[in-house]
N, C-alpha and C positions, 0 to 999 in steps of 0.2 A: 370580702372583708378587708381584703390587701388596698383596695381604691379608696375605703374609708380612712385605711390608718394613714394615708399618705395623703388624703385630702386636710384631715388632722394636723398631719406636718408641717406643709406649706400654710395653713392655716394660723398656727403658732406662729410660727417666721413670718410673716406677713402684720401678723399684728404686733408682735414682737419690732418689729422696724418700723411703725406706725408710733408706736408707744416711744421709740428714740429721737425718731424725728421730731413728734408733738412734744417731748420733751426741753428740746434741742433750743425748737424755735418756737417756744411758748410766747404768744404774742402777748401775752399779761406779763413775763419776766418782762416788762420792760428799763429799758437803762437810767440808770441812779440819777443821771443828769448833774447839773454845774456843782463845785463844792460851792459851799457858803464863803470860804475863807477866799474863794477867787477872785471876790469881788468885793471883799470888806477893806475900810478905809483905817483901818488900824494898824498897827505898826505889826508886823510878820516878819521870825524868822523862819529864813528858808535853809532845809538842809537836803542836801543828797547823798545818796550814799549806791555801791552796787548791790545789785538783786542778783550776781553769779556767787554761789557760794565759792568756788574757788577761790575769787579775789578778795574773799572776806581774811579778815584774820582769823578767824577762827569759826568754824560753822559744823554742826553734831545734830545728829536723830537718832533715830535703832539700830542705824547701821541694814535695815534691811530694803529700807525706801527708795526709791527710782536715784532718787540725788542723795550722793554718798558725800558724807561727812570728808571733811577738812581740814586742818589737815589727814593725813590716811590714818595714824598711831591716833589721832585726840578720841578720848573717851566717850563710848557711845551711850546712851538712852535707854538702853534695852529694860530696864524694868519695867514689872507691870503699872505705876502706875502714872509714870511719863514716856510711854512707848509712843503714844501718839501725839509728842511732842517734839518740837527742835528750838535751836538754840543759835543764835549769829552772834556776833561780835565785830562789829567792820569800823571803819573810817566817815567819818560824817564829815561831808566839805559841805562852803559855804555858797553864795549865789553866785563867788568868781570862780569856784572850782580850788579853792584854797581850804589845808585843812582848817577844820573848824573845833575837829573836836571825835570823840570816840562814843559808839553808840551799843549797848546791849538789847537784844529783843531778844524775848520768851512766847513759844507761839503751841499754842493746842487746837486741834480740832475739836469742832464746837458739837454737842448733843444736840443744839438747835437748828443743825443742818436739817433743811429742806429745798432737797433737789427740786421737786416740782412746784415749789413753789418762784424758784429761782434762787434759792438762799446757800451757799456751800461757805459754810463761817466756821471763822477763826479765832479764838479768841488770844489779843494780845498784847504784851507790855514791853514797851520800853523803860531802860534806865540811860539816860543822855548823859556827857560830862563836854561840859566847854570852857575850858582853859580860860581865865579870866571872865568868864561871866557866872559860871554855875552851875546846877544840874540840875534837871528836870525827870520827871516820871510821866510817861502815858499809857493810860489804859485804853484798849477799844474793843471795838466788834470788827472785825474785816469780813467782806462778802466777795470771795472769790470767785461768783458763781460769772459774772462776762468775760473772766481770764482763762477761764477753765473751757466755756463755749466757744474764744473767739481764738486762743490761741492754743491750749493743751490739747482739745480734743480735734482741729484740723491737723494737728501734726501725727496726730497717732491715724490718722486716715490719711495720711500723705504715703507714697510711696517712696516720699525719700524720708520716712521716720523723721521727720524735722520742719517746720515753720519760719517762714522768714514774711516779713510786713513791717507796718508801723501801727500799734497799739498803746493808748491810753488811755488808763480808769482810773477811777477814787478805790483803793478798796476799803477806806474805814467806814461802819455803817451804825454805829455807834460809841459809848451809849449814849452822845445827845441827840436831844429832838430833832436837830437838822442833818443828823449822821455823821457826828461830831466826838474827836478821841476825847478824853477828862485828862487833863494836866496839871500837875501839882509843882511848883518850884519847891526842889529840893535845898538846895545852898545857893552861897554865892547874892548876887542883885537879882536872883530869879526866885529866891528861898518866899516860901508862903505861897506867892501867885499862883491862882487860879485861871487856870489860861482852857483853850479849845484847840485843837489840834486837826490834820486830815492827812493819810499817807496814801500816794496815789503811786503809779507804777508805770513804767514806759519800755515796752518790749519790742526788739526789732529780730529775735531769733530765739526759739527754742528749740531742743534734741529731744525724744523720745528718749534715746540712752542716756542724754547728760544731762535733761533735764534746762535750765535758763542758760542762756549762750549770750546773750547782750542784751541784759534788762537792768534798766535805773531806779530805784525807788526815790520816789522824793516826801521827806516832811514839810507841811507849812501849819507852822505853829503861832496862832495870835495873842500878843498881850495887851493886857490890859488896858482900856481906853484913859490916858492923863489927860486931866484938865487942857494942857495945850501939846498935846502929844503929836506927833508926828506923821504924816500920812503916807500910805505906798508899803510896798514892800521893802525891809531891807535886810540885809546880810549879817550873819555871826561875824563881826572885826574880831 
């Protein structure tokens, strides 16, 4: 009876790490490929900003999450019904690395996560303020799911609890058709427009205990095509 329950066991574990692997490296997850906004001849601004909560100005969740809110006193999340939410506030520079301007995002985990299908989504908003031009709103879909396999989960299988490499992806994956944020000009020369948006992310080190250690996120935001508007990407002045 004992040779059964222990062929049972290894039998479990065995498929059990069959099912992570084929998870892992589902050859159907495959990658999001080019943004649209990479290659459009519209006028694009471009912002950056850091993806280390510490260096944010202001950064909050439950308080109970891998990566601990920022500063340590600012007010955490814990209710039930933004528990599974967080909150940034940082620095938006422009394509010289000058600031540009101040950015807030609101970000929830999404119900429409599906691990195996390759999906681990976020849904979220920014509210942008740029000093002499205006302010903007974007909604999106983020799909965290080639962040999550190519950089969160080799570090939690590293024996040094930590990741270091060079990684870049798109993570907006909606809601437009090409995997595109929705942008509304709030004020300013930006007030009305209807613009498209994609926020991508560029990682050279994550911690299992701290969580992002030297990651960039950048926006590219496109407006509107004018009659004799202007081509290329350019910068928030």
């Amino acid at each position: 009876m004992m040779k059964y329950l222990i062929a049972l066991f290894f039998g479990l574990l065995v498929g059990a790490a069959i099912f992570v692997i084929g998870l892992i490296y589902n050859p159907f997850n495959a990658a999001s490929g080019l943004s649209p906004l990479s290659v459009t001849d519209s006028e694009v601004i471009a912002l950056s900003f850091s993806g280390v909560p510490s260096e944010a100005i202001v950064f909050t969740n439950d308080g109970d999450s891998r990566v601990k809110p920022f500063p340590e006193k600012v007010q955490q999340l814990w209710e039930a019904p933004i528990r599974l939410s967080s909150v940034t506030a940082t620095v938006m520079r422009d394509a010289r690395g000058r600031t540009a301007g101040i950015g807030i995002k609101f970000s929830s985990l999404s119900e429409r996560t599906r691990l195996l299908n390759g999906e681990a989504i976020i849904d979220s908003a920014w509210y942008i303020y740029l000093p002499g031009r205006g302010s903007l709103f974007i909604e999106q879909s983020e799909n965290h799911w080639e962040y999550l396999r190519d950089v969160i989960i080799p570090a939690y299988r590293s024996s040094a609890d930590s990741w270091k490499g060079a990684w870049i992806g798109d993570l907006t994956a909606g809601p437009g058709a090409l995997r595109t944020a929705a942008v509304t000009g709030g004020a300013g020369s930006l007030r009305g427009l209807k613009m498209e948006a994609v926020e991508s992310l560029s990682a050279r080190a994550y911690s299992v205990e701290n969580g992002p250690v030297a990651v960039e996120g950048r926006l590219l935001i496109e407006l509107p095509r004018a009659p004799q508007g202007s081509e290329g990407e350019s910068s928030v002045e």
